[in-house]
C-alpha positions in Angstrom: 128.8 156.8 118.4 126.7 153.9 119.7 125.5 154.5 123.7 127.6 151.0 124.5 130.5 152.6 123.0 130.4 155.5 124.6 130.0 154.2 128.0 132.9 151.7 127.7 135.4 154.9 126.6 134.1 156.9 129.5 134.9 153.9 132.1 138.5 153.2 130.2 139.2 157.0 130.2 138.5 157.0 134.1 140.1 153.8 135.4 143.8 155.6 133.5 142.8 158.6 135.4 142.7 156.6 138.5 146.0 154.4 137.9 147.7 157.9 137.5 147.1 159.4 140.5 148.4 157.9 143.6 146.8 157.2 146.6 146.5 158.8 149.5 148.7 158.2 152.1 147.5 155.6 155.3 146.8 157.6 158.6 150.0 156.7 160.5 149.7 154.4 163.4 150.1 155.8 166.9 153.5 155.2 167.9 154.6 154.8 171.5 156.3 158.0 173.6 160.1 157.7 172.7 162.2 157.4 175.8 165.1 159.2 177.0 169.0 157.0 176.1 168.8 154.6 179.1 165.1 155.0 180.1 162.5 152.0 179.1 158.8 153.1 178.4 155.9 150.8 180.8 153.2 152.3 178.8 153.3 152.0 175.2 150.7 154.6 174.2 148.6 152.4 172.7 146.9 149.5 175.3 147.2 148.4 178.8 149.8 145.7 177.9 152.1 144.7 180.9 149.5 146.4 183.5 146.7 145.0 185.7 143.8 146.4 186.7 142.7 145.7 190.6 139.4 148.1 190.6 138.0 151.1 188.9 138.0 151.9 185.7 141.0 152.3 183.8 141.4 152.6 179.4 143.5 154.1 176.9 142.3 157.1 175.7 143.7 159.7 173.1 147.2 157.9 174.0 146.7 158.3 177.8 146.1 155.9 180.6 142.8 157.5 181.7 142.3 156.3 185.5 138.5 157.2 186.9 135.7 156.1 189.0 132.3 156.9 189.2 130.5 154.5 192.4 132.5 155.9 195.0 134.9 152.9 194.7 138.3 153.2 193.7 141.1 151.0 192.5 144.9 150.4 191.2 146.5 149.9 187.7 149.7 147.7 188.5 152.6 147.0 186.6 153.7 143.5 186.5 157.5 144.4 186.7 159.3 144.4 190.0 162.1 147.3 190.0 164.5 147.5 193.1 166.6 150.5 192.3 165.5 153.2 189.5 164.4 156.7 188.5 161.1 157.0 187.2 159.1 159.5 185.2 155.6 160.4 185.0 154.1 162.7 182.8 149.9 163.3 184.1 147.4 165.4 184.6 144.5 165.5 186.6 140.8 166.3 186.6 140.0 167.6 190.5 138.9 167.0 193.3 141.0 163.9 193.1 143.1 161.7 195.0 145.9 159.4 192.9 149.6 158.6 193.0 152.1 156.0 191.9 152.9 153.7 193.5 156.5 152.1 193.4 158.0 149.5 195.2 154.3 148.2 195.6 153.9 150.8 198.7 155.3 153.7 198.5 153.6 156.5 196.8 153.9 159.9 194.8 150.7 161.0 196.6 149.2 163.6 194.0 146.7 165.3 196.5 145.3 168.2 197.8 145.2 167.0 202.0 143.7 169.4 204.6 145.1 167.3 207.9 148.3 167.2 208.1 148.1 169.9 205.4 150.2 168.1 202.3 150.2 168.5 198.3 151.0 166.4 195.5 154.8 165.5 195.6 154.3 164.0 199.7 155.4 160.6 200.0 153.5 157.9 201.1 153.7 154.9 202.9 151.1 152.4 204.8 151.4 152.3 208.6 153.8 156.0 208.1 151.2 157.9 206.2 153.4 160.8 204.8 157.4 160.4 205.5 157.3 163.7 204.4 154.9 166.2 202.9 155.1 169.0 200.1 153.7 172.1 201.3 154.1 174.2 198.5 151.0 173.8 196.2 152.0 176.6 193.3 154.7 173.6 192.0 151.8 171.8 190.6 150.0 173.1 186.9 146.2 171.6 188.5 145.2 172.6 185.0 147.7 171.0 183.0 150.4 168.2 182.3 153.0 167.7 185.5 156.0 166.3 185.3 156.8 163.6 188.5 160.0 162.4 189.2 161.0 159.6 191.5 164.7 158.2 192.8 165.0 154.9 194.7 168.1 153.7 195.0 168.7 151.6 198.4 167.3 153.2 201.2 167.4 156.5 199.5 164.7 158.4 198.0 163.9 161.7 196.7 160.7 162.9 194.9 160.3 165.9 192.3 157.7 167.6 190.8 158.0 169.5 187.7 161.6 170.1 188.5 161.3 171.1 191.9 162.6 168.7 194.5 160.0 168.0 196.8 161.5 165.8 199.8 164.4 163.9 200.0 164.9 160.9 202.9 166.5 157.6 203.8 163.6 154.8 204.6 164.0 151.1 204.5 160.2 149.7 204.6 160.2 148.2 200.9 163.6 147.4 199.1 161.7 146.0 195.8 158.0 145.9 194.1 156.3 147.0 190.9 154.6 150.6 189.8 150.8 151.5 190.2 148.7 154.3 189.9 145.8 155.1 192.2 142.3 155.7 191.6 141.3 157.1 195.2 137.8 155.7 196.6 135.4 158.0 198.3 132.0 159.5 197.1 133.6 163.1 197.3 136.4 161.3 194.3 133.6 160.5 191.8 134.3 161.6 188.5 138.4 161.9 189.0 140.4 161.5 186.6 144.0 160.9 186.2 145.8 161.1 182.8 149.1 159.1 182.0 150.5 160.1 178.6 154.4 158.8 179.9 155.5 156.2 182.5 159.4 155.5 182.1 161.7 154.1 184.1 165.5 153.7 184.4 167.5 150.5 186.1 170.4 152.0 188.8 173.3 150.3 190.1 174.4 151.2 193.7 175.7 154.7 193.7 174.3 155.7 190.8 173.5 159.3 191.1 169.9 160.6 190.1 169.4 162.7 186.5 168.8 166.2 186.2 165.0 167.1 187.2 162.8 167.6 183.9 159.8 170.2 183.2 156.7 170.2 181.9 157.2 171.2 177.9 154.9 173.3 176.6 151.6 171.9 174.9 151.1 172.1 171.0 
């Protein structure tokens, strides 16, 4: 058989080899965290569409908002929705020493901390020109080497705070009625290199005298 011919057969014999044997199927596309029935997702996995920047660094990383600074400077990640009355849900994790929180109704905030005067642990509640309404003193609720679970009801003048399940303060404040939901990157040169983690941000509308839902827990990680 002639070289030319030979060579042609090989390349017809390998091109039906090819058409026979189907491709590979396409990495799947990240897809953002499913929501409770009722509850609307702000972060969709995948970008920081819908949020704002102030300062710091802030970026999507492995499917987490990654919040961290480096200068000694730190900053906020805003929302651009305003809620009134709601339940949120926060699923983060934290690399320490660090001080964050999220904010809702643009002032209050879910501190996550570790504070040595007034003595006060993630799960305190925060609030310019009140500093803590009240504090959580009970630092085993928080996994400091894993995800957390953070919990918030607002509804009226009522709010109560939980973290991974455990209800850390309940109390009746009427500062802010409405505003939109942040999370803090803490300034100060002993904060650089914190990091706080997002991987779920949800949120759920309430009508007045809507009662909140059962506290969640952290699920194990895969």
């Amino acid at each position: 058989m002639k070289p030319l011919h030979f060579a042609l057969l090989a390349l017809s014999a390998i091109a039906l080899v090819a058409a026979l044997v189907p491709l590979a199927p396409a990495a799947e596309e990240a897809k953002p965290p499913a929501a409770a029935p009722g509850w609307t997702p702000l972060f969709n996995g995948k970008d920081l569409t819908g949020w704002k920047p102030t300062a710091a660094t802030w970026k999507v990383e492995d499917g987490c908002i990654l919040g961290t600074q480096t200068d000694g400077k730190g900053g906020d990640l805003f929302n651009e929705q305003s809620f009134d009355n709601f339940e949120a849900r926060i699923t983060y994790k934290v690399v320490w020493p660090a001080n964050s929180g999220f904010w809702f109704r643009d002032k209050y905030q879910f501190d996550v901390l570790k504070y040595k005067n007034p003595v006060a642990y993630s799960g305190t509640l925060y609030c310019p020109g009140k500093m803590f309404i009240f504090k959580n003193l009970d630092e085993s609720i928080e996994n400091r080497d894993g995800w957390n679970e953070a919990q918030i009801y607002a509804n009226g003048n009522h709010i109560i705070l939980w973290l991974n399940g455990k209800k850390t303060g309940e109390c009746d404040d009427k500062s802010f009625a409405k505003g939109r939901f942040g999370i803090q990157v803490h300034p100060g040169n002993e904060m650089k290199g914190m990091k706080i983690l997002v991987k779920r941000f949800d949120v759920r509308p309430l009508k007045e005298g809507d009662k909140p839902s059962d506290p969640i827990t952290p699920k194990a990680e895969k």
